[in-house]
C-alpha positions as CSV (number, residue, x, y, z in Angstrom):
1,X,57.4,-84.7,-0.5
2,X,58.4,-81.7,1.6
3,X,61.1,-79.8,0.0
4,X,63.3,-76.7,1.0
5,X,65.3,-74.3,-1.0
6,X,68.0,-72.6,0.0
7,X,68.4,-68.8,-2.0
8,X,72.1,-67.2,-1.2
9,X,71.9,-63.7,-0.8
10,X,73.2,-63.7,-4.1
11,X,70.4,-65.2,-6.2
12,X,68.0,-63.2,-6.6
13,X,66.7,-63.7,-9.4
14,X,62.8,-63.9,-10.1
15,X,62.8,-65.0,-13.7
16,X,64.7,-68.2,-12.3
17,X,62.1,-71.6,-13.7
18,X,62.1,-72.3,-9.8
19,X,59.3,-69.5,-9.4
20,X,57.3,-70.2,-12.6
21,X,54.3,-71.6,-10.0
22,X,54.2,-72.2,-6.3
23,X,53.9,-75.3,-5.1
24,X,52.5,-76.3,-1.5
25,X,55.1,-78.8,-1.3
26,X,58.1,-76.2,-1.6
27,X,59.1,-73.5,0.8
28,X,61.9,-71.3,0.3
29,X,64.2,-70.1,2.6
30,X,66.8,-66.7,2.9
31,X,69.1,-65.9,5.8
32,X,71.0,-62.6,6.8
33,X,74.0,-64.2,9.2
34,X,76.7,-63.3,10.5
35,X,78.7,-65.8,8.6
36,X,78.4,-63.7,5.5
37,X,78.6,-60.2,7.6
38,X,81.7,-61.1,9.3
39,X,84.0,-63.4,7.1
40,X,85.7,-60.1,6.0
41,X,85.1,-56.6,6.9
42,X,82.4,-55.3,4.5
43,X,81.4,-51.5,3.3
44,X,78.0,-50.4,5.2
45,X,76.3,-49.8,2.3
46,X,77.3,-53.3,0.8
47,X,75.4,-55.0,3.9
48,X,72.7,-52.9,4.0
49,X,72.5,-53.5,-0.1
50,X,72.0,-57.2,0.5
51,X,69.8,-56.9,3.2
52,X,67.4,-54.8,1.4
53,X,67.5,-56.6,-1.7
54,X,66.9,-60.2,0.0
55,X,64.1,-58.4,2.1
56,X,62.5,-57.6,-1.4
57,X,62.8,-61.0,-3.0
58,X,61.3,-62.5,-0.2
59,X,58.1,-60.2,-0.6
60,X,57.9,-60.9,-4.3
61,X,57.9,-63.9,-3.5
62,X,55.2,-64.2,-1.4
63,X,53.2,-61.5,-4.2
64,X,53.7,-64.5,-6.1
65,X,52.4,-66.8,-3.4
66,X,55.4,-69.1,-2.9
67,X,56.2,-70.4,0.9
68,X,59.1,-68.4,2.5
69,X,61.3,-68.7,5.6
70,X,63.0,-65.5,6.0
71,X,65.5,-65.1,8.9
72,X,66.8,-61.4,9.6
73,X,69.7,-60.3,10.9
74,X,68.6,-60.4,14.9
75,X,65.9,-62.7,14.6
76,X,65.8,-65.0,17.9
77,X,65.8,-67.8,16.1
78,X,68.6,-67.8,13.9
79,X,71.8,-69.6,14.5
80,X,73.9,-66.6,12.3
81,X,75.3,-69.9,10.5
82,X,74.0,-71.5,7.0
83,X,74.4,-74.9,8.2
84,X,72.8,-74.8,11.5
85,X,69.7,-72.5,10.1
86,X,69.0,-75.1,7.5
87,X,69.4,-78.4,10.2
88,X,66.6,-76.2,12.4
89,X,64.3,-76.0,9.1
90,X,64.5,-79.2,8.2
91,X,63.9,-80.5,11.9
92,X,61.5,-78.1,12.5
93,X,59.2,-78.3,9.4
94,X,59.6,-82.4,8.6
95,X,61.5,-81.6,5.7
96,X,62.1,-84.9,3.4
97,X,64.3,-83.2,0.4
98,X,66.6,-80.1,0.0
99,X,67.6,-78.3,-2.9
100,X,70.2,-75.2,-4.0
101,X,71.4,-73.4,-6.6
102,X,75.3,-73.7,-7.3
103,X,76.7,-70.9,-5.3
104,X,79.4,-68.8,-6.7
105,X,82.0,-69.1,-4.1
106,X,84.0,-71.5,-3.4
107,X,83.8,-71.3,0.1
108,X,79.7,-71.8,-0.2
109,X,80.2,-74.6,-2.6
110,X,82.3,-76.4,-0.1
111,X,80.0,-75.8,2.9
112,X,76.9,-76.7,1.2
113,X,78.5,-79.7,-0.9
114,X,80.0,-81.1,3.0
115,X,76.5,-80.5,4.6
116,X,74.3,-82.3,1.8
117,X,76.5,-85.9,2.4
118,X,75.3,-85.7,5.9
119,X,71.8,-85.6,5.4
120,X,69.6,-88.1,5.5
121,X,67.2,-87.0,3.1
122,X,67.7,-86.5,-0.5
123,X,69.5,-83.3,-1.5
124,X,69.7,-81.4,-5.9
125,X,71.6,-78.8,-7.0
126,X,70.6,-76.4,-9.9
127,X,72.0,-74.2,-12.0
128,X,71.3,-70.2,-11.5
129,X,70.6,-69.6,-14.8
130,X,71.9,-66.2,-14.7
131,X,75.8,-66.5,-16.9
132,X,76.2,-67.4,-20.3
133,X,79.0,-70.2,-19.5
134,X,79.0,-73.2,-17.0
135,X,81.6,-73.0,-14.2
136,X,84.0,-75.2,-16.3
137,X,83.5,-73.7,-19.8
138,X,86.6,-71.5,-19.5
139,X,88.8,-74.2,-18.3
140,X,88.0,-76.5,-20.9
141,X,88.1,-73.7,-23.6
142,X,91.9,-73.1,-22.7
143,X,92.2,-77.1,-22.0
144,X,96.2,-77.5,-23.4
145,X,97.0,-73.8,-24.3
146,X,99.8,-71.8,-22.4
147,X,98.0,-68.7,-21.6
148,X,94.6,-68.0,-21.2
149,X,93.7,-65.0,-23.2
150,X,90.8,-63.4,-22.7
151,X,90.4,-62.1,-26.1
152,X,90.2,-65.7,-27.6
153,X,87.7,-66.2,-25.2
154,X,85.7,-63.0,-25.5
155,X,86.1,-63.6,-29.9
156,X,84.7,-67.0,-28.8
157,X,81.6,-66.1,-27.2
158,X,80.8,-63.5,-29.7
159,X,80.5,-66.3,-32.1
160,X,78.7,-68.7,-30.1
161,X,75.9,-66.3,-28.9
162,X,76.2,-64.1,-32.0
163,X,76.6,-60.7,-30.2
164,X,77.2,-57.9,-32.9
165,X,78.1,-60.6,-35.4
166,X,77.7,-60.1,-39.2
167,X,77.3,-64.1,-40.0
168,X,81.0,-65.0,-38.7
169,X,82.6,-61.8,-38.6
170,X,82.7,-58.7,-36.3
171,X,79.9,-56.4,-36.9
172,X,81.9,-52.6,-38.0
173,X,84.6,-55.3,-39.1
174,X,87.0,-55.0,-35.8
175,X,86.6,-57.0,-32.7
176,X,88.0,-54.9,-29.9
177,X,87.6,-51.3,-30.4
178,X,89.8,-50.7,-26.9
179,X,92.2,-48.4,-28.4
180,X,88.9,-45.8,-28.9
181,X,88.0,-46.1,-25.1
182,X,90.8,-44.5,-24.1
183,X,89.7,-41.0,-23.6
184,X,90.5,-38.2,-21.1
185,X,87.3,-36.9,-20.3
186,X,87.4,-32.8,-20.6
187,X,83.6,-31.6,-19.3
188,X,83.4,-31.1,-23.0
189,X,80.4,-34.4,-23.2
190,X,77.7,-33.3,-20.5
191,X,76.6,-36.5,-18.4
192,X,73.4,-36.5,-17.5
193,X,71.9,-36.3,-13.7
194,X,72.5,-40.1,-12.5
195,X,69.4,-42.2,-11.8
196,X,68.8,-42.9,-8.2
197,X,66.9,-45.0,-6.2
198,X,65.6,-44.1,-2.8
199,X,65.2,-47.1,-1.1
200,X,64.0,-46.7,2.0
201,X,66.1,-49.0,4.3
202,X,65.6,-47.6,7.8
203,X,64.7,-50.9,9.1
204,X,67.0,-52.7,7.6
205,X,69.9,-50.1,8.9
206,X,68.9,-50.1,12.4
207,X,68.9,-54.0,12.7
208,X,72.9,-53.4,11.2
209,X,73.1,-51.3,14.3
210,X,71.8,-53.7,17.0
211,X,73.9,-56.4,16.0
212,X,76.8,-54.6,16.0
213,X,78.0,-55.5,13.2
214,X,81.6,-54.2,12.1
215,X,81.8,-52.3,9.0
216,X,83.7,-49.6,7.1
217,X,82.6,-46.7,5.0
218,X,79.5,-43.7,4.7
219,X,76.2,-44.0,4.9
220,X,75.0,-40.7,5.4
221,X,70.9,-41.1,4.1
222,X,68.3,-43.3,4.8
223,X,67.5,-44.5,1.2
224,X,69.4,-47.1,-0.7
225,X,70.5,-45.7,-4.3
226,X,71.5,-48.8,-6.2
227,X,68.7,-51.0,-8.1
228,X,67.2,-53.9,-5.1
229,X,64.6,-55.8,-7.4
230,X,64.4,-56.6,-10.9
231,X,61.8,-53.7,-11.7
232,X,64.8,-51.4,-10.5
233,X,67.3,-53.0,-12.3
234,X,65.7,-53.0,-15.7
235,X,65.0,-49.4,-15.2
236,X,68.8,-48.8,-14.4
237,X,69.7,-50.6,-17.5
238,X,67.0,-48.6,-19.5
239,X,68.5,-45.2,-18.0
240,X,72.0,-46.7,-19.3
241,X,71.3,-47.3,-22.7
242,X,69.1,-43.8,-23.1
243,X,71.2,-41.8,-21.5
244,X,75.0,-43.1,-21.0
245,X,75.7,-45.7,-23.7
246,X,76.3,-42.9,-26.5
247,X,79.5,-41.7,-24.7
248,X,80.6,-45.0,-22.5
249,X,83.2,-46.5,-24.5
250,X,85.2,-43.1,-25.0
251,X,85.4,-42.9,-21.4
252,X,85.1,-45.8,-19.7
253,X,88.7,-45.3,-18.9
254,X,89.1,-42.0,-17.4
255,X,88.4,-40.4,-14.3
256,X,87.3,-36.9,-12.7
257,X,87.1,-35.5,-9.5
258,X,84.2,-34.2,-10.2
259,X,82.5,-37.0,-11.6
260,X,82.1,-40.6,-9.8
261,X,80.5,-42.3,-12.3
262,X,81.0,-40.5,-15.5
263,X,79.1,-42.6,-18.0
264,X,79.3,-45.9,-16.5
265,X,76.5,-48.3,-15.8
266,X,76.4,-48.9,-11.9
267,X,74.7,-51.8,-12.7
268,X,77.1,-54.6,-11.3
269,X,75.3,-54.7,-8.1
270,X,72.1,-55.4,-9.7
271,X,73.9,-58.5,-11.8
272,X,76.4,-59.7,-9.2
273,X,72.8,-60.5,-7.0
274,X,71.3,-61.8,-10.2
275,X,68.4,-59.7,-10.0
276,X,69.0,-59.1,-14.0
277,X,71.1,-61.4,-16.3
278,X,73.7,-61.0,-18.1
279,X,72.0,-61.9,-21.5
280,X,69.2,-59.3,-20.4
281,X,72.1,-56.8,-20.1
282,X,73.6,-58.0,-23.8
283,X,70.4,-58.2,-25.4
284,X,68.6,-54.8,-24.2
285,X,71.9,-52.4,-24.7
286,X,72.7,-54.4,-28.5
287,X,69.2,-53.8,-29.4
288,X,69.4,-50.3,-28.8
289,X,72.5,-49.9,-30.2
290,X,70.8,-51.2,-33.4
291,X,67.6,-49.2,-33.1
292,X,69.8,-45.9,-32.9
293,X,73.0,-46.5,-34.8
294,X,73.0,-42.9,-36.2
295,X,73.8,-41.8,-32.9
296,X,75.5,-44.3,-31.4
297,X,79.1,-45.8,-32.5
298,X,80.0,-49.3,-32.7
299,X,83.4,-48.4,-30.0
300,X,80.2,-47.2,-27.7
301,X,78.8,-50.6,-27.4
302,X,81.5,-52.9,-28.0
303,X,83.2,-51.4,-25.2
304,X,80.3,-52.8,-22.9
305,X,79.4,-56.2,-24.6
306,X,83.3,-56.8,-23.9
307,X,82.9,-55.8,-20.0
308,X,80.2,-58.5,-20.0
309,X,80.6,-61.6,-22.5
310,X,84.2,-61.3,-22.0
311,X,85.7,-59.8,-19.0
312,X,82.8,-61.1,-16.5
313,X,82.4,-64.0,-17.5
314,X,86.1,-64.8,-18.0
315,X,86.9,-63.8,-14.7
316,X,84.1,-66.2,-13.4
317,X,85.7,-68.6,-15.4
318,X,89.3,-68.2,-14.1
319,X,88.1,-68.3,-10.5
320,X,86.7,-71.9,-11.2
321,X,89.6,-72.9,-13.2
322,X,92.1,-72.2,-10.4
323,X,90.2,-72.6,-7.0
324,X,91.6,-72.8,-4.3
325,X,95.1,-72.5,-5.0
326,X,94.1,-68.9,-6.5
327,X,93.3,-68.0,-3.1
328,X,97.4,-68.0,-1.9
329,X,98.7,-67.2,-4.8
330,X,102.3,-64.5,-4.4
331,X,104.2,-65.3,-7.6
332,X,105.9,-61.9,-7.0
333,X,106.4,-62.8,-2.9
334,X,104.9,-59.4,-1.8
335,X,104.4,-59.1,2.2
336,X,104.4,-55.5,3.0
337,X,101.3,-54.0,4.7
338,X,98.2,-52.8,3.5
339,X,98.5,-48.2,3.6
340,X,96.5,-47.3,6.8
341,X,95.1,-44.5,4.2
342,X,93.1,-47.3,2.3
343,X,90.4,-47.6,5.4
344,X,90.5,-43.5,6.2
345,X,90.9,-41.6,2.6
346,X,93.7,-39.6,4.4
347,X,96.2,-39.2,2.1
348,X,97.9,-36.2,0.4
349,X,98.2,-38.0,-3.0
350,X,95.0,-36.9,-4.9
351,X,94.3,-39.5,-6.9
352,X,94.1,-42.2,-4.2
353,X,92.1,-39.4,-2.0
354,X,89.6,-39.0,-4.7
355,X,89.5,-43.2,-5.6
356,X,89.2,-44.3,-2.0
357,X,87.1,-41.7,-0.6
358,X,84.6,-42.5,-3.7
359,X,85.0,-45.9,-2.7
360,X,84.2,-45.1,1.1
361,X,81.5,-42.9,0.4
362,X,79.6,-44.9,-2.4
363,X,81.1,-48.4,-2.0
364,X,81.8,-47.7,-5.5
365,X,84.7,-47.4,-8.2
366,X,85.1,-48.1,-11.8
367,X,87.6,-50.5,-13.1
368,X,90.6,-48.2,-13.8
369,X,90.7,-46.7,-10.3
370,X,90.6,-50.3,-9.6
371,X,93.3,-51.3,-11.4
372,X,95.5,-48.2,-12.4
373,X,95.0,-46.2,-9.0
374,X,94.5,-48.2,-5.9
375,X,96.1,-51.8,-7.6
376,X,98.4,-50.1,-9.1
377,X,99.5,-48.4,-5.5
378,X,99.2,-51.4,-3.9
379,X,101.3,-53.6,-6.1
380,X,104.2,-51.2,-6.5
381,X,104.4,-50.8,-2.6
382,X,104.7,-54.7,-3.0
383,X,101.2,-55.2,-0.6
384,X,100.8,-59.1,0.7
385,X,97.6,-59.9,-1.8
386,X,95.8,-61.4,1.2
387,X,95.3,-57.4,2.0
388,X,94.2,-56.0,-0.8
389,X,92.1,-59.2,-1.4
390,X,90.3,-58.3,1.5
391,X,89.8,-54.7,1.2
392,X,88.6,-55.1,-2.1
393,X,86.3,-57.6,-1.0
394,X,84.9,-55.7,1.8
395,X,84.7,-52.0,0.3
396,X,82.7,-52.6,-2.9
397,X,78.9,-53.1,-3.2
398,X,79.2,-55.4,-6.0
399,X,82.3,-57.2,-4.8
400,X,81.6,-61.1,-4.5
401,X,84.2,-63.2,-4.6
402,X,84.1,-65.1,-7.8
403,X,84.5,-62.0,-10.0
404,X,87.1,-59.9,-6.8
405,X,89.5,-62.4,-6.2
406,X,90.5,-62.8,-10.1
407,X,90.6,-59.2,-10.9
408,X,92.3,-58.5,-7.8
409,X,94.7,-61.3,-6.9
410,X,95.1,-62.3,-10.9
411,X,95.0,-58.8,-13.0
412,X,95.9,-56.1,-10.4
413,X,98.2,-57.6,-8.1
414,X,99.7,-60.3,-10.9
415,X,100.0,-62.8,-8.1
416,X,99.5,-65.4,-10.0
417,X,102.7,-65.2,-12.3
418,X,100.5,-63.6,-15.2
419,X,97.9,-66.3,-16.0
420,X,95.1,-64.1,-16.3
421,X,97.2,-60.4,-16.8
422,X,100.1,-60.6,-19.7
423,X,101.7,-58.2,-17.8
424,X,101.7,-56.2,-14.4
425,X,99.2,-53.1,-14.9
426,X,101.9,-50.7,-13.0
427,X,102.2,-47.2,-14.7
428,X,104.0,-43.9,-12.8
429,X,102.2,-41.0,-13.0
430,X,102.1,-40.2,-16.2
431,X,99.7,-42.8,-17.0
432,X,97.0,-41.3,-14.2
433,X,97.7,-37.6,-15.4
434,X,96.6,-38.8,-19.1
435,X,93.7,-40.4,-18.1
436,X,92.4,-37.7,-15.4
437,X,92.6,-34.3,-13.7
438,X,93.9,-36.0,-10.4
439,X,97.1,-34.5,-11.2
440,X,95.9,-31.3,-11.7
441,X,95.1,-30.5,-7.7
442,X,97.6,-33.0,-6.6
443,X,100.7,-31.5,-4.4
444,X,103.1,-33.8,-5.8
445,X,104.5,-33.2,-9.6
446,X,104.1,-35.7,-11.7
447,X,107.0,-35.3,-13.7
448,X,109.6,-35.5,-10.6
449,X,111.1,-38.6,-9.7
450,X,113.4,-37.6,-6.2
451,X,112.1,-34.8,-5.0
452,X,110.4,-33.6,-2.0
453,X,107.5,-32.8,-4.2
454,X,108.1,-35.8,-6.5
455,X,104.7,-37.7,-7.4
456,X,105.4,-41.3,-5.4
457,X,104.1,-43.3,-8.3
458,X,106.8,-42.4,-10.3
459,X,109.8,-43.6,-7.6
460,X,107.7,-46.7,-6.8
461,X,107.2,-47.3,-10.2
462,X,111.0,-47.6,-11.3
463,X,112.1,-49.1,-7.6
464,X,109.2,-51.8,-8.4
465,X,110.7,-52.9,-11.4
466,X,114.6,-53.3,-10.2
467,X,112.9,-55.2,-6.8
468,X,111.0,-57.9,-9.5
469,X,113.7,-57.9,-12.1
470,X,114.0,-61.6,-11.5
471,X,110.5,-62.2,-11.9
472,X,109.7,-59.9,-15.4
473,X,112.6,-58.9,-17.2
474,X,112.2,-62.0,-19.6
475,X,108.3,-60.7,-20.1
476,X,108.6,-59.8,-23.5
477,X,105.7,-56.6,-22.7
478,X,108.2,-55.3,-20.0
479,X,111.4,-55.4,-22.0
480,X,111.2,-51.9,-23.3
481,X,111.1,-50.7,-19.9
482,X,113.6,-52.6,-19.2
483,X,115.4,-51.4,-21.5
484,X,114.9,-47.8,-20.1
485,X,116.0,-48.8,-16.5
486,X,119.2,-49.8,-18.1
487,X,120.1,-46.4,-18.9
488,X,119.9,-44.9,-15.4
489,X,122.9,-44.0,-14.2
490,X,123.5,-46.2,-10.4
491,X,123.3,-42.9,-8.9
492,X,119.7,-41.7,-10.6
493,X,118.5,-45.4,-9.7
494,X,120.5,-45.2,-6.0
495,X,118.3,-41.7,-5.4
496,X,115.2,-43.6,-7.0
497,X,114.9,-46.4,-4.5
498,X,116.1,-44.8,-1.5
499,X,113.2,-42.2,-2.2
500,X,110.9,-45.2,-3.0
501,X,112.0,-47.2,0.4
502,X,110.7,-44.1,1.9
503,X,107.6,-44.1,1.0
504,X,107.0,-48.1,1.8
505,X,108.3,-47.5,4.6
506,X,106.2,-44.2,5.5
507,X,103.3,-45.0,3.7
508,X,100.8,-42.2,6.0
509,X,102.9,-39.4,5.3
510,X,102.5,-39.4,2.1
């Protein structure tokens, strides 16, 4: 029996027990279309990521002598759709059974899921074998409970994969060590020189071109510098651990102008395309944790087991839970438009410069400029989600949409009434002037409020939460602010929200 399998652009990984022998029986098939290019618009270097990374799994495949179909970009014979390319294969090569892996967006599942009940030949799905839970682990975990906390979740998976465990209690004796990752950083730790790739992707970049293909950020060389295979990926992670791990939980919360990655991992590209799993993460960075624990603090690595066990696969959890409602979710009813700045970099507030223009240049930002800088901007100049959901999903390498749309739509924008966040994450600018040296270089004070100088986080900030009183002031986390607002005198709040109106409403001059 003839059989063909479909690989997503991202599922790439090698180690999957598909590829433990080739078969002559089984070809394989991967497709750069326009129906992923174009669904939203997406960072250069995000397409040209994918493309690369796909145009190496196909060739280890075929190192590994496995059959492979491989449709580029501006191949004549691709349809630029996933449905229509796979009809053409199986027509074309007498195909009797099709197979996949369980894509991780919804919008796949449902396409794939609707084709396969038209066929007349047999159709199986698989699992990827790349995250610790099943899609419908988390939503049978919180099955009857009121809120789904993460932490349960994250104390939960500790357990069951015993990750820093001592029998059934947190190795160092404390299960979140969050309050010790908290850390300005001062140039006082040196970070080593990042590791690179230079991926040459020439070809790959002037196919983009000829298709015309609309996209938004830099690409300024002609090499790719994120991990596109396994080999690269495993080094990344290797560089990580050696290099970064000893000083990532103290500041895997701040951020520096002069710094884009301080002593992150960049290796969500690599696992969001599955070209390394998440229990190959866990296992190699806990391991050398263990092998070097007279360097090494526990608040180091339990910072990063918790962006991994817990946080990532939570998310992926959520997103299954509540698909596809999640999707229009506006618990707070915010409609204004997305900041013009957001797609340029051209604004005079230094801490969004820095965050977006990092973002534009390296398709790249950590998870507080995330959250506390370009979230945080967003949702206190009350941005429709379906904006931000977009422009999150388009700017970032790693960005897929089972792990964006819950961090985006559920803990930054608090869309969905608080089910994943217990709170709004909105701060003024206090909060970004203790966590980095934006502040420093900024022209706006961060200690005004009114003034012509004023810092517009802190305006926003106060004019945010008298617009969404209704909505939060029974949130028993936001009653001491609350509580602050209440003192204002009408005038001081009058001044507050007139200045704050101005800057919604003149979002580019700012």
């Amino acid at each position: 029996m003839k059989t063909l399998r479909l690989i997503l652009g991202d599922q790439l990984n090698i180690k999957h027990s598909w590829f433990k022998q080739p078969h002559d029986e089984i070809v394989y098939c991967l497709f750069e279309m326009r129906q992923e290019t174009d669904y939203v618009v997406h960072h250069i270097q995000k397409v040209i990521g994918f493309f690369a990374a796909m145009r190496q799994f196909a060739k280890d495949l075929k190192v590994l002598n496995h059959g492979v179909i491989y449709f580029k970009i501006n191949d004549a014979n691709n349809t630029q759709n996933l449905v229509d390319n796979l009809k053409l294969l199986i027509n074309d090569h007498s195909i009797q059974r099709f197979e996949y892996q369980q894509p991780d967006e919804y919008r796949l599942d449902t396409q794939l899921d609707t084709f396969c009940k038209t066929l007349s030949i047999e159709s199986g799905i698989y699992s990827t074998e790349h995250f610790y839970t099943k899609r419908n682990d988390l939503a049978q975990f919180f099955k009857g409970k009121k809120q789904y906390l993460m932490e349960n979740f994250y104390r939960y998976m500790r357990k069951k994969h015993d990750v820093l465990m001592v029998g059934n209690q947190p190795e160092g004796g404390t299960w979140n060590y969050d309050k010790s990752n908290r850390n300005k950083w001062k140039e006082d730790d040196i970070i080593p020189s990042y590791k690179y790739f230079e991926n040459d992707v020439s070809d790959v970049v002037n196919d983009i071109k000829k298709t015309n293909i609309k996209t938004i950020g830099q690409f300024k060389t002609k090499t790719f510098a994120y991990p596109i295979s396994r080999k690269q990926a495993l080094e990344q992670l290797r560089f990580f651990c050696e290099e970064l791990l000893i000083h990532f939980g103290d500041y895997q919360d701040a951020m520096h102008t002069s710094e884009a990655y301080l002593f992150h991992s960049r290796l969500s590209f690599a696992m969001n395309l599955k070209l390394i799993s998440a229990k190959d993460v866990i296992k190699t960075a806990t391991n050398y944790y263990h092998k070097n624990k007279n360097l090494i603090d526990i608040s180091q690595i339990e910072g990063f087991v918790r962006q991994i066990i817990g946080w990532r696969e939570y998310m992926r959890g959520m997103y299954w839970a509540r698909m596809p409602e999640f999707k229009k979710e506006n618990a707070l009813d915010n409609t204004n438009k997305l900041a013009d700045f957001f797609w340029t970099g051209h604004t005079k507030m230094n801490c969004l410069k820095e965050s977006i223009n990092n973002s534009l240049d390296n398709g790249y930002a950590h998870h507080i400029q995330r959250l506390m800088i370009t979230g945080n901007y967003a949702l206190l100049t009350q941005t429709n989600p379906d904006d931000i959901d977009a422009w999150y999903l388009g700017i970032y390498v790693d960005a897929i949409e089972w792990v964006q749309l819950p961090n985006t739509r559920g803990m930054s924008q608090f869309a969905d009434g608080g089910k994943i966040a217990t709170k709004p994450y909105v701060s003024s600018g206090s909060y970004i002037h203790k966590m980095s040296n934006y502040c420093d270089s900024c022209c706006y004070n961060h200690k005004k409020k009114t003034e012509e100088d004023a810092c517009p986080f802190n305006s926003l900030y106060w004019n945010f939460l008298d617009d969404k009183r209704p909505f939060l002031e029974n949130n028993f986390r936001m009653k001491m602010m609350y509580r602050v607002l209440d003192k204002m005198t009408p005038e001081d709040l009058h001044q507050i929200k007139y200045k704050a109106q101005h800057i919604i409403n003149h979002q580019d001059e700012y």
